[in-house]
MDAnalysis code that builds the backbone (N, CA, C; Angstrom):
import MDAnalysis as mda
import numpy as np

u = mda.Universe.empty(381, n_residues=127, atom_resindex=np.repeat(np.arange(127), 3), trajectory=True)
u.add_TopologyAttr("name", ["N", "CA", "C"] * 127)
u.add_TopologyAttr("resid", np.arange(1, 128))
u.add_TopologyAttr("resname", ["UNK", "UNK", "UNK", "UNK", "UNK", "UNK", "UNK", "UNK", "UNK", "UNK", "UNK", "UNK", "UNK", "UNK", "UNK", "UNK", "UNK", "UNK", "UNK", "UNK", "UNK", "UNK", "UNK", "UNK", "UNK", "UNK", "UNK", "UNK", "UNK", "UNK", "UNK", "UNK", "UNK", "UNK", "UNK", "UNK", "UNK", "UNK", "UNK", "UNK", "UNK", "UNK", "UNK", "UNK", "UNK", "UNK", "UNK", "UNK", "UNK", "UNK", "UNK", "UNK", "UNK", "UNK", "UNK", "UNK", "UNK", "UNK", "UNK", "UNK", "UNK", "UNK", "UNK", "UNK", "UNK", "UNK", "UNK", "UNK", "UNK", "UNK", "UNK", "UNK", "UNK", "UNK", "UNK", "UNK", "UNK", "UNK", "UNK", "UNK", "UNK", "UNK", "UNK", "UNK", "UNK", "UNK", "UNK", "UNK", "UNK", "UNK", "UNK", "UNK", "UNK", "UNK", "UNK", "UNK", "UNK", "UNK", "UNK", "UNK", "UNK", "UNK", "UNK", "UNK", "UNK", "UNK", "UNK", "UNK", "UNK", "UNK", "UNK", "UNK", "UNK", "UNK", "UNK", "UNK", "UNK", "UNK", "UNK", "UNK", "UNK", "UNK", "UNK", "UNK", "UNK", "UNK", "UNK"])
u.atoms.positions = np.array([
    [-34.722, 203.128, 215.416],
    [-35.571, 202.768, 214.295],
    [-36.760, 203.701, 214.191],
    [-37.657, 203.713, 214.894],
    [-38.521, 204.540, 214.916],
    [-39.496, 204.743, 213.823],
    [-40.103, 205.979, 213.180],
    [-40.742, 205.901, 212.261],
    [-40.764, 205.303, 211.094],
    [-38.579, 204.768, 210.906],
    [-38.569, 204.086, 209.656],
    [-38.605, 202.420, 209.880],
    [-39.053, 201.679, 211.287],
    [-39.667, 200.853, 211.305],
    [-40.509, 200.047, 210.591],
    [-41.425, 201.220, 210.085],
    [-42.818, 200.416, 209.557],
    [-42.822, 200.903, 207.857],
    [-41.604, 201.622, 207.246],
    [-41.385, 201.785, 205.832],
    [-41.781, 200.882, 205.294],
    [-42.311, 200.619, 204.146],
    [-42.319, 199.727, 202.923],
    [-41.161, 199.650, 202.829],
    [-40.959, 198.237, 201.897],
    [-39.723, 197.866, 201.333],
    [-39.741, 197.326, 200.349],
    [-38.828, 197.807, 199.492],
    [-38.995, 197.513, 197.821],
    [-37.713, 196.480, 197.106],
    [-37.991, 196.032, 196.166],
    [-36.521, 195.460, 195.073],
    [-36.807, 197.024, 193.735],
    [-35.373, 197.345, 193.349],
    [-35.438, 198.452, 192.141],
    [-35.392, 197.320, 191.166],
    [-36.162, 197.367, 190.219],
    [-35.817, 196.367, 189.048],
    [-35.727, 197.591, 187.713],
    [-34.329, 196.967, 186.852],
    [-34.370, 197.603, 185.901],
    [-34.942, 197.069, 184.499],
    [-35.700, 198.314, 183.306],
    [-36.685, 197.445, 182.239],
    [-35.627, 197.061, 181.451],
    [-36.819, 196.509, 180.537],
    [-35.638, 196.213, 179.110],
    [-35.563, 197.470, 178.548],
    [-36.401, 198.589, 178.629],
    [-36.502, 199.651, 177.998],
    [-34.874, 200.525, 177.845],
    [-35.259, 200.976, 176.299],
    [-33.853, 201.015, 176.222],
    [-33.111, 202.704, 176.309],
    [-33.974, 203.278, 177.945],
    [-33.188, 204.485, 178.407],
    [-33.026, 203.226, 179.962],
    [-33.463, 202.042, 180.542],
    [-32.976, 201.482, 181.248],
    [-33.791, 202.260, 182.748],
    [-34.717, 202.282, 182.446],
    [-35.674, 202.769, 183.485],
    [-35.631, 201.855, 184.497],
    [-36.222, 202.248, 185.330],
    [-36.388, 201.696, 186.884],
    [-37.903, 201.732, 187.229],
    [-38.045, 200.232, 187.612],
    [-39.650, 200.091, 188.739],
    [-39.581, 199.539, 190.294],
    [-39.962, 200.130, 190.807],
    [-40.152, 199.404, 192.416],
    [-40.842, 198.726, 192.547],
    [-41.440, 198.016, 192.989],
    [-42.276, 196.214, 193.763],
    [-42.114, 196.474, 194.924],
    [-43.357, 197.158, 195.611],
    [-43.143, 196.390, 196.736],
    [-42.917, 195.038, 197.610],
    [-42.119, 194.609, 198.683],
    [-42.127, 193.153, 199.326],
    [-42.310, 193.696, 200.536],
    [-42.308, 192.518, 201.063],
    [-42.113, 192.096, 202.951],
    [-41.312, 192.563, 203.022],
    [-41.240, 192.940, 204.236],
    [-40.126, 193.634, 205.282],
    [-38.781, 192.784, 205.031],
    [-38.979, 191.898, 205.257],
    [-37.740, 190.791, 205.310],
    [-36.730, 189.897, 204.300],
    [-38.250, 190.491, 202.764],
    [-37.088, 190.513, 201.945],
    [-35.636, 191.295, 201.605],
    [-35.717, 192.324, 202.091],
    [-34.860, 193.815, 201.715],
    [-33.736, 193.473, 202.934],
    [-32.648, 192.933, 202.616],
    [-31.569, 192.919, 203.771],
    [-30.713, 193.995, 204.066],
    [-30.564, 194.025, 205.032],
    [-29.682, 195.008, 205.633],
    [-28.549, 195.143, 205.011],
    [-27.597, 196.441, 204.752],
    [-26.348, 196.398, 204.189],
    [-25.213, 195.826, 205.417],
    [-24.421, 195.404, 204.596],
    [-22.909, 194.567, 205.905],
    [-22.445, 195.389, 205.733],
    [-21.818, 195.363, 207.445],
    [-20.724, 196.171, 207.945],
    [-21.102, 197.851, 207.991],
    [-20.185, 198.336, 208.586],
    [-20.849, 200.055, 209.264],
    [-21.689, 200.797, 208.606],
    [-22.663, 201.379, 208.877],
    [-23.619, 202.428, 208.013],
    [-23.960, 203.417, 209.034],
    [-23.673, 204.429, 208.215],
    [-24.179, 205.878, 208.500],
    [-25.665, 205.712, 209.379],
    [-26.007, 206.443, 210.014],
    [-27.162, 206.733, 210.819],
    [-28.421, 207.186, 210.544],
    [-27.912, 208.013, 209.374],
    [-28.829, 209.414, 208.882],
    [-29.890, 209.101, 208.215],
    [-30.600, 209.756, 207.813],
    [-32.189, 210.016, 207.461],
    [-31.553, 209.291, 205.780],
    [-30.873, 209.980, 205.310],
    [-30.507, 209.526, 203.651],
    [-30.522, 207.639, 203.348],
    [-29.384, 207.729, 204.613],
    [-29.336, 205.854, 204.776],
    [-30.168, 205.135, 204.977],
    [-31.005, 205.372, 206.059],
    [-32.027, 204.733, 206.400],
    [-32.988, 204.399, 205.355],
    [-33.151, 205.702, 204.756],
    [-33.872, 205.615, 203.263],
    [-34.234, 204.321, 202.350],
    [-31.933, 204.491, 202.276],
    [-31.546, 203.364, 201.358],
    [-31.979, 202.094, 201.716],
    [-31.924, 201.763, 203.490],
    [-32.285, 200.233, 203.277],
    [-33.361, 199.860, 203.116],
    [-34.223, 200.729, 202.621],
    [-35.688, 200.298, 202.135],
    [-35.716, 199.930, 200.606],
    [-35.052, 200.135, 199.625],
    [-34.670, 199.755, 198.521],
    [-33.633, 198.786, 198.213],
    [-33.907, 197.572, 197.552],
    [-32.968, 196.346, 197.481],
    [-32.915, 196.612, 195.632],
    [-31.566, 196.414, 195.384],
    [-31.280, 196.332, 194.107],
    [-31.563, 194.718, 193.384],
    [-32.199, 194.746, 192.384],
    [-32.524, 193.143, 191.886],
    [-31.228, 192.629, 190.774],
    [-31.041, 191.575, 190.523],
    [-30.120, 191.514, 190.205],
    [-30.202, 190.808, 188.797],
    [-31.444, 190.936, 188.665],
    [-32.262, 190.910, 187.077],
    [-33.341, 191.693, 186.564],
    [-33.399, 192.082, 185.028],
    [-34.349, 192.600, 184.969],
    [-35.543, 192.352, 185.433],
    [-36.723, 193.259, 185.832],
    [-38.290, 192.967, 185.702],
    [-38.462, 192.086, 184.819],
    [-37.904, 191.605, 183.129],
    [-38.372, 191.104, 182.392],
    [-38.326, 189.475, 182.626],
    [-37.190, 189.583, 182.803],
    [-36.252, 188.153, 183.066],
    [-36.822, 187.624, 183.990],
    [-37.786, 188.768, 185.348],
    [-37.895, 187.315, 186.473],
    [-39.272, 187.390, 186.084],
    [-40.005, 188.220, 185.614],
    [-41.438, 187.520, 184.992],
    [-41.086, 186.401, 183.975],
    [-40.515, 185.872, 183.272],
    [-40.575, 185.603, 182.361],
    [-40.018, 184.079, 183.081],
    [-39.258, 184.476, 184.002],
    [-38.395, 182.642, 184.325],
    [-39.984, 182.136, 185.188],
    [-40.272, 183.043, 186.001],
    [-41.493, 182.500, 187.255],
    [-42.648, 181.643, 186.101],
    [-42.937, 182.269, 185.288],
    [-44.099, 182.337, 184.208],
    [-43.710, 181.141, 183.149],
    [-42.644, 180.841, 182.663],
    [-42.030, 179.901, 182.208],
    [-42.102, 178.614, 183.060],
    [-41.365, 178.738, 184.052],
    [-41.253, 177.052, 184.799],
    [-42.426, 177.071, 185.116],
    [-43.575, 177.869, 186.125],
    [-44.560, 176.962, 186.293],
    [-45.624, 176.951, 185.282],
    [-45.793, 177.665, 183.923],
    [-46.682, 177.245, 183.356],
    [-46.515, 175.632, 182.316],
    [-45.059, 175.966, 182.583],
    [-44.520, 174.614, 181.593],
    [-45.019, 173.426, 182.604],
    [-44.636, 173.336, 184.114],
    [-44.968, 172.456, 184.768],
    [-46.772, 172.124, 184.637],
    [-47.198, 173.064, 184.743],
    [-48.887, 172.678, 184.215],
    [-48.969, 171.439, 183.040],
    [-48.487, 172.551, 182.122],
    [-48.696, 171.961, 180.306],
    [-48.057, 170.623, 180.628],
    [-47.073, 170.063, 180.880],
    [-46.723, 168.763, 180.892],
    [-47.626, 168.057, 181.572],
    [-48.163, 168.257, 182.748],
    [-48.911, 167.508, 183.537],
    [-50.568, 167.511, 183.083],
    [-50.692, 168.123, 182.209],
    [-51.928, 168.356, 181.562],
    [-51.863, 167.127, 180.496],
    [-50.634, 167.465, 179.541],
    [-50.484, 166.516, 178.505],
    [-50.768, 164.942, 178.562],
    [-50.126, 164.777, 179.724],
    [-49.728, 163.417, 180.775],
    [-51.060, 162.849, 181.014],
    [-52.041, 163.817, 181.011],
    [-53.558, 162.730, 181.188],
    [-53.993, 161.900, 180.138],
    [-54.484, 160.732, 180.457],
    [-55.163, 160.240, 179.449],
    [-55.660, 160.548, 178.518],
    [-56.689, 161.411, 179.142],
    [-58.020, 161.687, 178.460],
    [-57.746, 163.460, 178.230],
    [-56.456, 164.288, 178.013],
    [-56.497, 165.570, 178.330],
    [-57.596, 166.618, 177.849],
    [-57.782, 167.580, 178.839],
    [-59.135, 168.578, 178.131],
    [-58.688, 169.548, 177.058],
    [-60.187, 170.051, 176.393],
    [-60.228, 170.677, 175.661],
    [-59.034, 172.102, 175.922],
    [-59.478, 172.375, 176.723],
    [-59.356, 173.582, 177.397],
    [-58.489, 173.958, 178.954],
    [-57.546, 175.108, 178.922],
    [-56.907, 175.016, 180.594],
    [-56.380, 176.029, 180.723],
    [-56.916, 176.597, 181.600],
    [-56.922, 177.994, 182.594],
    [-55.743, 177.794, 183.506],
    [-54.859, 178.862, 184.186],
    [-54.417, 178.713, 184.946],
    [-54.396, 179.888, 185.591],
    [-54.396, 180.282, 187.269],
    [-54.301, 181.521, 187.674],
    [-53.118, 181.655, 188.821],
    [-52.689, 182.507, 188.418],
    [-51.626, 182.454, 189.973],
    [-51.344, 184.037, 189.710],
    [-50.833, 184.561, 190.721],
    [-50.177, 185.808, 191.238],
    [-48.926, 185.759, 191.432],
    [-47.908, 186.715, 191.015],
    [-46.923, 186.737, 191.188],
    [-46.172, 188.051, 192.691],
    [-45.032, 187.386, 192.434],
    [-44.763, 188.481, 193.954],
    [-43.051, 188.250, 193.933],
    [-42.656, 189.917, 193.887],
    [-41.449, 189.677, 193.767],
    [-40.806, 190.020, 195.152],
    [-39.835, 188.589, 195.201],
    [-39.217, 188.564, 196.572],
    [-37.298, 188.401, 196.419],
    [-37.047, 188.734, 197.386],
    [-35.125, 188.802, 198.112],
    [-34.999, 189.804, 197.309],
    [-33.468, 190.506, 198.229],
    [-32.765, 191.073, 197.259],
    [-32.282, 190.952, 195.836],
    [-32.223, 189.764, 195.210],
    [-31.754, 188.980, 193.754],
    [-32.706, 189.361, 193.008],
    [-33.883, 190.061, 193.398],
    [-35.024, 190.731, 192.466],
    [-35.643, 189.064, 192.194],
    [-35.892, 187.887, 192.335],
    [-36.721, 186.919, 191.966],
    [-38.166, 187.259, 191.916],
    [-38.982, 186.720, 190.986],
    [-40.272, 186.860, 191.240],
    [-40.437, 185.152, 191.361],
    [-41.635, 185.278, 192.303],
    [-42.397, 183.723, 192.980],
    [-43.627, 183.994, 192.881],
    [-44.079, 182.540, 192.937],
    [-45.620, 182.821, 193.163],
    [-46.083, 183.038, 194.087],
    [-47.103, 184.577, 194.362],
    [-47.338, 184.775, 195.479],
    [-48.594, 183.767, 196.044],
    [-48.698, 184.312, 197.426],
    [-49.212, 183.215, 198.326],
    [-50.166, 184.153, 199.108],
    [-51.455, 183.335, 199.842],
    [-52.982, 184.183, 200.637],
    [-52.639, 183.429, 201.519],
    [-52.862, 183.934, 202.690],
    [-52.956, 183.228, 204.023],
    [-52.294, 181.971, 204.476],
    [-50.286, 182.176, 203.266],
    [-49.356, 181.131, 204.028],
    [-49.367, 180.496, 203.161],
    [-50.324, 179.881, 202.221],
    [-49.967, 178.941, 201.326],
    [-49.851, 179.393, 199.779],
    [-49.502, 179.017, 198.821],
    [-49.525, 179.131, 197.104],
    [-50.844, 178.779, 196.735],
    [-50.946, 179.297, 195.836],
    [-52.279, 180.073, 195.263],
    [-52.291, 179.765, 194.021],
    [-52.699, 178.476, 193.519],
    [-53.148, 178.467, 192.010],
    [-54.546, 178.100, 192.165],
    [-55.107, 178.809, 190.679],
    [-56.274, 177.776, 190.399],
    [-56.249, 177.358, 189.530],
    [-56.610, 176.183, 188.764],
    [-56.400, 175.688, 187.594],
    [-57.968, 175.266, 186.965],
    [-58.134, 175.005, 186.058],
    [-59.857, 175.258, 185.237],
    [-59.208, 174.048, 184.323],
    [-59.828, 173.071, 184.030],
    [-60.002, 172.391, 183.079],
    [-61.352, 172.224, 182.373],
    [-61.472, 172.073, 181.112],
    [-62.788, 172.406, 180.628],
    [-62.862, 170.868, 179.258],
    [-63.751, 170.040, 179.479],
    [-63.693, 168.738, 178.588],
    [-65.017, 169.372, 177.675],
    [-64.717, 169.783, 175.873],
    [-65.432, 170.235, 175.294],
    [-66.038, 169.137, 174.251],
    [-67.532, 168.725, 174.045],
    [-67.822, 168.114, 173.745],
    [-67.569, 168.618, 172.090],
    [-67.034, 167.796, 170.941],
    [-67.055, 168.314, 169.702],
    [-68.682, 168.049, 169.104],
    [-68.723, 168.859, 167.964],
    [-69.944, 168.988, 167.605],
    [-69.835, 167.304, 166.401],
    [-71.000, 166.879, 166.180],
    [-71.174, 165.264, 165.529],
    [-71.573, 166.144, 163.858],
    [-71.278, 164.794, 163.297],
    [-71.305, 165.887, 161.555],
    [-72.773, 165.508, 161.081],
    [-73.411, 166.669, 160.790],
    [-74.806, 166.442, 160.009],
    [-75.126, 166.051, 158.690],
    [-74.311, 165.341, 158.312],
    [-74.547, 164.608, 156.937],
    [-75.709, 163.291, 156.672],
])
């Protein structure tokens, strides 16, 4: 292993763009799996297992991550009584496994939202 030990490791995601370009993301070490069964030794290979092919576009897994949990907010927002004016939400994304998924990334082990609710007083009519 040696120097290619401590490589970065990426998912290739392809765009919607329509020459079908390619972006890298970096991940964890441990997303990027090893290829099965015999592999070459060489400097070229080694290369390769630092690059994991995704198995959706960039667009598609922003768009599913960003979808389910902002929908999960908005419902649970709705669901209050009294719901606010106003609602922020923050999270980071982070694309993980070979399948190219994006998740919400996480600080020190746990998931990472913040959420802002804001109760806006309306203005009273001056008549």
């Amino acid at each position: 292993m040696g120097k290619f030990q401590n490589m970065a490791r990426y998912i290739e995601f392809t765009t919607d763009s329509e020459n079908g370009e390619t972006i890298l993301v970096e991940v964890d070490k441990e997303e990027v799996s090893p290829p099965q069964g015999l592999v070459k030794a060489g400097i070229k290979e080694k290369l390769r297992d630092t690059v994991g092919i995704a198995q959706k576009t960039f667009s598609e897994a922003v768009k599913t991550a960003i979808k389910a949990n902002v929908q999960t907010f908005i419902e649970a927002v709705n669901a209050l009584p009294d719901p606010p004016t106003e609602v922020e939400i923050t999270f980071g994304l982070k694309a993980t496994g070979e399948a190219g998924n994006v998740a919400i990334g996480k600080t020190t082990g746990e998931v990472n939202y913040t959420v802002k609710l804001a109760w806006k007083q309306l203005p009273k009519d001056k008549t």
